[in-house]
Structures are given as C-alpha cells and as structure tokens.
FIBA-300481 format. One record per residue (C-alpha): y, z, x; chain. Coordinates in pm, 1 decimal, decimal comma. Last residue first. Example, Ala and Ser with C-alpha at 12.3 -4.5 7.8 and 13.67 -1.06 7.14 Angstrom:
BEGIN
         c2         c3         c1   chaine
     -106,0      714,0     1367,0        A
     -450,0      780,0     1230,0        A
% end
This chain:
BEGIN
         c2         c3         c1   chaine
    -2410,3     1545,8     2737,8        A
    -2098,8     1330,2     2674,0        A
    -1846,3     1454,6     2966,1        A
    -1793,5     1115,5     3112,1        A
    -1697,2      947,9     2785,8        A
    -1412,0     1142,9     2794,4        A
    -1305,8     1091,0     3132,8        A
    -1363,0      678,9     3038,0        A
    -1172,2      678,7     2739,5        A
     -838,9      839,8     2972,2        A
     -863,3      663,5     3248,8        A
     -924,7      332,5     2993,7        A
     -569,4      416,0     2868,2        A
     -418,6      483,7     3213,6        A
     -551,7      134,9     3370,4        A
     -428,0      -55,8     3078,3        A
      -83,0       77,7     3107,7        A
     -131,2       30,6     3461,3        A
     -166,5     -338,3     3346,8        A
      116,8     -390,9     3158,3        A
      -19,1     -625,4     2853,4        A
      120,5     -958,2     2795,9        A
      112,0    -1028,8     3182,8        A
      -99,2    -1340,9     3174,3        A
     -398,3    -1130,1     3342,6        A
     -373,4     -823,6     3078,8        A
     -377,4    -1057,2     2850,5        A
     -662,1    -1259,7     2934,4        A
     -826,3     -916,4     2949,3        A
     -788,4     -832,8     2628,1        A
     -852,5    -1175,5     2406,0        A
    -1175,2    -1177,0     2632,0        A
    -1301,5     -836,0     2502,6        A
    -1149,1     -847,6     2133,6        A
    -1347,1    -1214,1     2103,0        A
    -1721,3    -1043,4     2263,8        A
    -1640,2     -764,9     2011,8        A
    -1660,1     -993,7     1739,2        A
    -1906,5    -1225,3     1843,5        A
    -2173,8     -887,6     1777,0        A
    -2105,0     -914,8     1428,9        A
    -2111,0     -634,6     1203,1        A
    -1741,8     -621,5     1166,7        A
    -1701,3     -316,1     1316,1        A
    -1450,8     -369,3     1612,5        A
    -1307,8      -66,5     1670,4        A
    -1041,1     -114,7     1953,0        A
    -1039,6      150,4     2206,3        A
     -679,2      313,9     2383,0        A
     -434,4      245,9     2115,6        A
      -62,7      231,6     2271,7        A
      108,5      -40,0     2078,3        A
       61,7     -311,7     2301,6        A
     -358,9     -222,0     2316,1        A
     -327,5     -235,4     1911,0        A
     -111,0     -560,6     1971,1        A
     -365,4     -725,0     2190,3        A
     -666,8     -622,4     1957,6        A
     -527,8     -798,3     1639,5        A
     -475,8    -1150,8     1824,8        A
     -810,8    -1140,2     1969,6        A
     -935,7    -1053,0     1638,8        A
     -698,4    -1335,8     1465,9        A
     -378,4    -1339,5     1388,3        A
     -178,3    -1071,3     1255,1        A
      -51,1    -1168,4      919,5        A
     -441,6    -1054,4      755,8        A
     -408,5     -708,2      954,8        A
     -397,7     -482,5      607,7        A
     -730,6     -688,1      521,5        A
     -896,4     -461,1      837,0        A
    -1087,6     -666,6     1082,7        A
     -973,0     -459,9     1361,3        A
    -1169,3      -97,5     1155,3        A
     -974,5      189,4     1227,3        A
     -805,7      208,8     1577,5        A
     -855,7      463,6     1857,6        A
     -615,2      670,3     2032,1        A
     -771,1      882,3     2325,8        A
     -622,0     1247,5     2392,8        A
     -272,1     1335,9     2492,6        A
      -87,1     1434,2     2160,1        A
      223,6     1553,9     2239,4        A
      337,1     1598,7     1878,8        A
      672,4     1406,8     1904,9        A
      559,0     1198,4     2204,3        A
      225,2     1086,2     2163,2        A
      176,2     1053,3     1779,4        A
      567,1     1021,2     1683,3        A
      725,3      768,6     1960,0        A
      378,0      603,9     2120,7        A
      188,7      566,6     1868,0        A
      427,6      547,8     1566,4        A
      657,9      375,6     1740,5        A
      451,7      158,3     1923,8        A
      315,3       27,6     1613,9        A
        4,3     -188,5     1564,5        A
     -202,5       93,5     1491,0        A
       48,7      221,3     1223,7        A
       94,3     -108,7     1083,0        A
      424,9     -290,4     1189,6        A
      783,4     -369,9     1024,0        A
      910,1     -101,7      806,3        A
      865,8      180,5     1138,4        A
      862,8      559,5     1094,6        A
     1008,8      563,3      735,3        A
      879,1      214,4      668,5        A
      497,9      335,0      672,5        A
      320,1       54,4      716,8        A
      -76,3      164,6      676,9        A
     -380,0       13,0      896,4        A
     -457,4      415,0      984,3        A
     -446,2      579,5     1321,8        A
     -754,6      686,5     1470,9        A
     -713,5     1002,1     1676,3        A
     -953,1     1114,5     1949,2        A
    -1082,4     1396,6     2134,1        A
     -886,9     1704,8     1939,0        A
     -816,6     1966,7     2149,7        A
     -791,6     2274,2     1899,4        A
     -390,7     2221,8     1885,8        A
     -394,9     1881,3     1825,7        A
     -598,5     2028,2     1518,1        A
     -362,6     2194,8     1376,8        A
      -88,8     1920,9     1431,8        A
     -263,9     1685,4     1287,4        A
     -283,8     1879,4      942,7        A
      107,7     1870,8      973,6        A
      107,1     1466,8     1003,3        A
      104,0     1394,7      601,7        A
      293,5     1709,8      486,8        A
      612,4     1848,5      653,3        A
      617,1     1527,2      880,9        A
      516,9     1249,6      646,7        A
      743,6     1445,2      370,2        A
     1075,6     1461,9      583,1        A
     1054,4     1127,8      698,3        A
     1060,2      971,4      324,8        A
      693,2      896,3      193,5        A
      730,4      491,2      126,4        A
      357,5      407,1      201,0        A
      324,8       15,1      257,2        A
      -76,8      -93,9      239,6        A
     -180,0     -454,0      286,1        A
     -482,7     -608,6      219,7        A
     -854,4     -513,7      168,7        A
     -997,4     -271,7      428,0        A
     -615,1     -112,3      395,2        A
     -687,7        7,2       33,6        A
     -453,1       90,0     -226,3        A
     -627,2      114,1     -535,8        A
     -666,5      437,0     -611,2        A
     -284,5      517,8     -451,8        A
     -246,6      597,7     -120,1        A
      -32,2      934,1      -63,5        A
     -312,8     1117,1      150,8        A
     -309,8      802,4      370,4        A
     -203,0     1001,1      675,3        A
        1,9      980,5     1038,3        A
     -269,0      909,3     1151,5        A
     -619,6      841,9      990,8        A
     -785,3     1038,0     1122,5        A
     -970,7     1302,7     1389,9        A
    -1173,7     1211,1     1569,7        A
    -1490,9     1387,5     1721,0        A
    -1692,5     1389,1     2041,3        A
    -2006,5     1527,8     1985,5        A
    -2155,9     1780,8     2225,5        A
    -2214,3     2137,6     2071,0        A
    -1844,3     2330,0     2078,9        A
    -1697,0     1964,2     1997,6        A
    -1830,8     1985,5     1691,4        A
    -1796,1     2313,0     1624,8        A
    -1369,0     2305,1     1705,5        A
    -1395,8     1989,3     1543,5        A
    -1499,3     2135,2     1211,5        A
    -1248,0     2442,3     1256,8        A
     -956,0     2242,1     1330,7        A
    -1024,9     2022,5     1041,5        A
    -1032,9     2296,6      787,4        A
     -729,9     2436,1      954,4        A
     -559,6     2134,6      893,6        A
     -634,2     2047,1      583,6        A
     -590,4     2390,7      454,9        A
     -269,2     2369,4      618,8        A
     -185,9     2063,3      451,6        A
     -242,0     2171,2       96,8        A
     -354,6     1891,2     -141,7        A
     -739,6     1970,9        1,8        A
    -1004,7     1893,9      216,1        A
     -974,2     1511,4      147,3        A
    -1224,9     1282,0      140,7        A
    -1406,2     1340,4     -232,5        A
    -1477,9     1017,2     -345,2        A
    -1173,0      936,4     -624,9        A
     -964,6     1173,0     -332,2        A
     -906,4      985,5      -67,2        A
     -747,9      670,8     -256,0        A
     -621,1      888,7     -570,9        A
     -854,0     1059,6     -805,9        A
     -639,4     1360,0     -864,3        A
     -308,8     1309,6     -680,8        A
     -163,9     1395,2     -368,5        A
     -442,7     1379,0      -88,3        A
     -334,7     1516,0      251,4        A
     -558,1     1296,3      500,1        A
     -666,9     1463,2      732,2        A
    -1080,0     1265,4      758,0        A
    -1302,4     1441,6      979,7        A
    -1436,8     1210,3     1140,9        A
    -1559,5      971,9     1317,4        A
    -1815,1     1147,1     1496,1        A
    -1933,2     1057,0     1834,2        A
    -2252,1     1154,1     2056,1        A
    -2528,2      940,9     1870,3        A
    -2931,7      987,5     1963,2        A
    -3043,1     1096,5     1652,7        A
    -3106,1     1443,6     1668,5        A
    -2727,3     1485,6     1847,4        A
    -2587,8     1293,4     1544,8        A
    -2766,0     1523,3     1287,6        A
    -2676,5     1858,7     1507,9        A
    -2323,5     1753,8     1515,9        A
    -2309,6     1705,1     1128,5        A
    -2475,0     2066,7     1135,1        A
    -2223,7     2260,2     1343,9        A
    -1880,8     2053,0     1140,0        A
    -2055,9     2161,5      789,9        A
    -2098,6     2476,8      932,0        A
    -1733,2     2507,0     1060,8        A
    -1580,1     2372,8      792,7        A
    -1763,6     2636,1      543,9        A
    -1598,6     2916,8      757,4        A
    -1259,4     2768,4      756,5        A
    -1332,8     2651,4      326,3        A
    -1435,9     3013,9      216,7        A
    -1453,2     3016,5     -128,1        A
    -1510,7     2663,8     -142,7        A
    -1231,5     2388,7     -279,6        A
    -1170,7     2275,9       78,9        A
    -1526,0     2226,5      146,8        A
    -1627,6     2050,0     -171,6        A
    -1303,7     1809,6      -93,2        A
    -1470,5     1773,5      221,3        A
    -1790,0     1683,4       97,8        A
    -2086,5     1786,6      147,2        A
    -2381,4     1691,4      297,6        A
    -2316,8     1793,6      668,4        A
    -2599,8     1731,6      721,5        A
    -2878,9     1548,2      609,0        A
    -2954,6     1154,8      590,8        A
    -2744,0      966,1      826,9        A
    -2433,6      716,1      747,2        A
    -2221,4      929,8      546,3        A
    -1937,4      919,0      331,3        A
    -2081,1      990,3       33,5        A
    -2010,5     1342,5       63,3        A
    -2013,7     1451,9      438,5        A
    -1780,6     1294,8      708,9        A
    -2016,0     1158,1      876,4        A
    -1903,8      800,0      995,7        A
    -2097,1      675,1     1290,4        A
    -2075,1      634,2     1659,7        A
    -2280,6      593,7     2020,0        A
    -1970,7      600,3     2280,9        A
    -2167,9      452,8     2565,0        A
    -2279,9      682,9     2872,7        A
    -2048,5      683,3     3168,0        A
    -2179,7      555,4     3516,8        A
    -2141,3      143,2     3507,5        A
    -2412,0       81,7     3645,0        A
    -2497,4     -163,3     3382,8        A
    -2856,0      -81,7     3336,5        A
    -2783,5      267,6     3237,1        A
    -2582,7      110,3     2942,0        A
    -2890,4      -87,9     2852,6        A
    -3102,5      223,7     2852,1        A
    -2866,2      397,5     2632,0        A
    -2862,3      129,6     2368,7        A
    -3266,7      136,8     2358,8        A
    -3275,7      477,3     2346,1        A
    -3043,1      477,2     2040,7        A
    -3269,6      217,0     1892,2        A
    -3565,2      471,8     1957,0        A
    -3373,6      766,7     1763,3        A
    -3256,4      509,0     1450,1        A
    -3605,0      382,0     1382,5        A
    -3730,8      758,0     1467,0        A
    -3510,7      912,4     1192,0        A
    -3759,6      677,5      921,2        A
    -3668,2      785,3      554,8        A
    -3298,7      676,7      636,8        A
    -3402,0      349,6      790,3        A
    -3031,9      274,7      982,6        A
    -2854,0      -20,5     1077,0        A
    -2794,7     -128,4      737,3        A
    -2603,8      220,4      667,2        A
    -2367,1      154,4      952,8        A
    -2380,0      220,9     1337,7        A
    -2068,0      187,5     1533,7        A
    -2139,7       72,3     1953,9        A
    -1940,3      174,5     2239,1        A
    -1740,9       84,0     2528,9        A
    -1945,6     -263,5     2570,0        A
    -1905,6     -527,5     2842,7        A
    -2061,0     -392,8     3123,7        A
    -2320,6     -648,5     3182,1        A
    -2592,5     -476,3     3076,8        A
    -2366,0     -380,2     2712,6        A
    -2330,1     -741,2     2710,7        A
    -2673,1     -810,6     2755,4        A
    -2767,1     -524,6     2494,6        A
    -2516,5     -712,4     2291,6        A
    -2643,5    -1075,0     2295,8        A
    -3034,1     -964,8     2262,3        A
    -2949,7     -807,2     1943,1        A
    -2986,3     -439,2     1775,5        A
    -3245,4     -471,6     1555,9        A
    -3171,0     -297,2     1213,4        A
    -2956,0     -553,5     1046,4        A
    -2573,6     -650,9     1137,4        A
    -2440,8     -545,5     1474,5        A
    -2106,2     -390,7     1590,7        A
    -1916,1     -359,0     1929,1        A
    -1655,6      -72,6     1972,6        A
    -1410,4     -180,1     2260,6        A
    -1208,8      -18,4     2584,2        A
    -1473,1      -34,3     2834,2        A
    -1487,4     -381,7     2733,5        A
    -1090,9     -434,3     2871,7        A
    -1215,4     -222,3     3198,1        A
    -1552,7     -424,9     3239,4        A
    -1356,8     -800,8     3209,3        A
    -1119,3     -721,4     3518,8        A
    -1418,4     -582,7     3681,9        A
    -1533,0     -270,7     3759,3        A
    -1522,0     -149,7     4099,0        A
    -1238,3      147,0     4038,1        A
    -1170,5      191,3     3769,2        A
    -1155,9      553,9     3759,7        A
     -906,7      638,3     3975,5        A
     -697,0      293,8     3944,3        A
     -396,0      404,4     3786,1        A
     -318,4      678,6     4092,8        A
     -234,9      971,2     3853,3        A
      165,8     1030,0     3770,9        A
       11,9      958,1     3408,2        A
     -258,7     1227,9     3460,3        A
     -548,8     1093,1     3241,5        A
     -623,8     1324,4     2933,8        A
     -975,0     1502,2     2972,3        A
     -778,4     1870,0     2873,5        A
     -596,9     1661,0     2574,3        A
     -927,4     1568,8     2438,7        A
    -1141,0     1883,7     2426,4        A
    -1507,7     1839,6     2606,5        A
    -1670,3     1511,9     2511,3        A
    -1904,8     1378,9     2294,1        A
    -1881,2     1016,0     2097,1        A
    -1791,6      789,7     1788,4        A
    -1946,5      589,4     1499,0        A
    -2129,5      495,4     1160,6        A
    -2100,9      356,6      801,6        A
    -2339,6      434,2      520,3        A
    -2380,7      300,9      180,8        A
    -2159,6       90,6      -64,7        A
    -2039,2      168,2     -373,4        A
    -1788,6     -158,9     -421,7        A
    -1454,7       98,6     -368,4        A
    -1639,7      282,3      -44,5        A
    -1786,0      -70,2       94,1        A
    -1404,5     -151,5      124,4        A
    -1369,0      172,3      314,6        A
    -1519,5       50,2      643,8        A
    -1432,9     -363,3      587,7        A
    -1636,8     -603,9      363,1        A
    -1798,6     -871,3      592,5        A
    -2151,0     -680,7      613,3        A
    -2190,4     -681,7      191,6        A
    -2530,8     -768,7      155,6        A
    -2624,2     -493,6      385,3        A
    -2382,0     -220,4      239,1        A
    -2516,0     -336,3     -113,7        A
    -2852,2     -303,4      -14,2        A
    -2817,6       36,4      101,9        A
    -2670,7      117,8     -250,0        A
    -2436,8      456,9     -225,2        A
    -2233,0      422,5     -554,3        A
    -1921,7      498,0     -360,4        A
% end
C-alpha cells in the first residue's frame, strides 16, 4: 500500500482495503474488554437488562461505528455521540497527525467527554486498524507485519510482542479497540492478503496460534480485539477485493472448515471479543448472501458450529461487494437480520452513521427486526464495552 497520507485523505470514499490496492495510509478502530465469550449475554437473560432507559433510537446507535473525514471531529457527531447515538467511532490515517500523538490523544478526550455527556454509562468503542506492516493507522508498534511474524523464528512469541506493543500504542492514544489481527489463510504468493503482508502464514495453525497469542496480550492489557474476516479471504485472488465489488470464493466445505475457519477456532478458544465477518459469498455455506449478510454463516457456522458467543461486527457497510443491497440503511438491516451485533460504518461521513441508526430502529419498530433479538445483541456490545478500562 504505498502509504501516502494524502492519498488516504483525497481518497475518503474508497472503502478499508480499497486504500490498500491505491497505496493508501492508515485506517482505524475497535475497543477493550475482558474475553468475549465470558461477557456474552445469557440468551435465557431478561432481554432488557441492560437497556434499560435508553431509547428506542440509543439501543440501534449503541450498535454503530460512526466515521469522520479530516482531523476535527464534527459538531454533528459529538452531538450525536451527546445524544446517545454513537457505539463507537473508526479513526483513519486523515484523522491522525502522525508526528503530533497529542492531536490524536486530545481528540480522544474530546470523544470521551461527549460520551460522558450522554449518560449513557459505557465508554465508546474508540477503533483503528493495527495490524502491523502497512496496515496501520498509528506510528510505532506493532510495526511488523504479520506475514514477518509468521515467517520469524519464533512467530507465538513474536505474536505476542507485536500483540503487547500494538495495545500499548492504542492505550497511549486514547483508543481501546483493535481491529485486528487479520486470519486469513493466504494460498498463494502475492495473493489478496498476501501482496501486503496480512497473513501470518499458509498454515492454519500457525495462523491460529499466532492470533491466539496476539489477542491473548491484547486483551491481557485493555484493548478489545477482533479477530477477522470470517470464515476467511485467504483464497482471494490479487485482485479480488470486497471494498470494490463482488467477491464469490468457491472453496468446497471441506477446505473452508479444515483451512479457512480453523485459525478461528484457536482463537475462539482464547476468548476472542469480536469477529468481523468478511463481504465474501461463499456458495459452499450459502450461494446467495455475503457472509455478513448471511444468517447461515452467522448464525449456522460462526455461532452455532464453533460456538462462538462474543460480538459480531461487520467490515466496512459501504463495501462495493454490497452494491445489490440497497442503500446504508438497507445494508445495516440485513447485517442486524443476519446476526451481526455493530455495523461499521466507515465511510468518513458522519451522515452515514446517522442513516444506519434510523434505518435500524425503524425496523425494529415495523417488525423487520425481532426485537429481543435486538435486545440480546446490544446485551452483548454493551457488557463488553463496560469492561474497557
């Protein structure tokens, strides 16, 4: 990614990994939490513990990422973020002065303060991308790659710096949430993942215990982490990108299980916060719908074959892979159908999260979305956001 912070900025409307093929800079996001499937709601729970007093409107923003272009965070989303509106925020290279880590520390502050404002009793999910490589959104750790990591002579123990010192960064500049690390099982030499260095390795279980052992640290100091993108995009081709269109992976069964989802397992295991499912079709586990859009693969293999009980949170809503969805609104009602707990809008435009809010609650109040369903999923973002340090 030829790493141009002027590229990133001229380039808001380009999704998360589109910036990767054009050489674009820095993306940002996530949170801190204690391991996910120990802050899982209770399903035979009562469905309002924890929502109670917030408004129809609160729990669907509860449940989305807002974005914002430049290095001022607007008046419209600290309102909305007063008002309750706002489950998080993503930071991306044009957000962020890289020689100044005080620009980045006091807007942090500033985000915080808002959310204190709203009484709303959690802290936001402050998020960015650092992976290590060139996929990173703050100067400093980790620095390296994963593929750097895998290839190492000792890629656990390496994992687990890398995984201590990108939690250090975020901590040190106000953020509680890393998305990452990437799982993805990369097949060829300079495929998708691997032409910039985002896979740990063509062996799963060195995927997967890589990724244990970075979350495991991670998690160990404060920073809520995710792990992505399920159930893999280690067989995408170079050019096969879901930021810019569709994506159909035609791994048989067999494969996606023995290969693409066995990292996940690993770090299911070491109590994973979150899982972001890619924009993918994958025909083998459904040939009609995206992964995120897919109760299938959400509910059928991510939740019920490998009992994952953490949140689910989507990549990027304005994804090219989603261009016969609809709209935003459209896009976040069938991620919330499907089973995804938070909607990532990272468009860089704070409209954006303001359309996935009222798109979610009008649906919850015309009965296209169950609303215990609803009431479980933002149990479940809201006990993790209430362990952030």
């Amino acid at each position: 990614m030829g790493i141009g912070q002027a590229f990133a900025d001229n380039n808001r409307r380009v999704g998360r990994r589109g910036l990767l093929v054009g050489g674009a800079a820095l993306l940002a996001g996530a949170a801190v939490a204690k391991p996910g499937r120990a802050l899982a709601a209770d399903p035979s729970a009562d469905p309002s513990a924890g929502a109670s007093g917030l408004s129809s409107a609160q729990q669907a923003g509860q449940r989305v990422i807002w974005s914002y272009p430049g290095l001022t965070p607007p008046p419209a989303l600290l309102d909305a973020i007063r008002a309750g509106l706002v489950g998080g925020v993503i930071f991306f290279g044009e957000n962020i002065v890289r020689s100044n880590r005080s620009q980045i520390q006091a807007v942090t502050s500033e985000l915080a303060q808002a959310q204190a404002d709203s009484g709303i009793g959690v802290p936001l999910l402050l998020m960015t991308d650092q992976e290590g490589g060139i996929v990173q959104r703050l100067p400093g750790a980790p620095g390296i790659s994963e593929k750097t990591i895998g290839a190492s002579a000792d890629p656990v123990g390496t994992a687990r710096s890398a995984g201590t010192g990108a939690a250090q960064n975020l901590r040190g500049a106000g953020m509680n949430c890393n998305l990452a690390p990437v799982l993805d099982v990369f097949r060829q030499a300079g495929n998708f993942d691997d032409q910039f260095g985002r896979s740990y390795s063509m062996d799963p279980v060195v995927c997967g215990e890589c990724g244990a052992a970075s979350i495991a640290a991670q998690q160990a100091l404060g920073v809520v982490t995710t792990a992505k993108h399920f159930p893999g995009l280690g067989a995408a081709a170079r050019a096969q990108n879901t930021d810019l269109g569709t994506v159909t992976l035609d791994q048989p069964l067999s494969e996606l299980r023995g290969i693409d989802e066995l990292p996940f397992t690993y770090t299911i295991d070491a109590n994973v916060d979150m899982v972001m499912t890619s924009w993918a079709t994958y025909p083998a586990l459904d040939p009609d719908l995206p992964s995120g859009l897919s109760p299938r693969t959400v509910h059928g293999e991510l939740r019920g074959r490998l009992k994952f009980r953490g949140v689910t949170i989507t990549d990027a809503i304005e994804a090219g892979a989603l261009q016969n969805f609809g709209g935003t609104g459209d896009r976040a009602v069938a991620a919330a159908a499907a089973g995804m707990d938070i909607v990532l809008c990272s468009a860089r435009d704070v409209s954006q999260g303001q359309e996935a809010v009222d798109a979610l609650e009008a649906a919850v109040a015309d009965g296209r979305l169950d609303r215990g369903a609803g009431i479980h999923a933002l149990q479940r973002v809201l006990a993790m956001r209430g362990q952030l340090g």
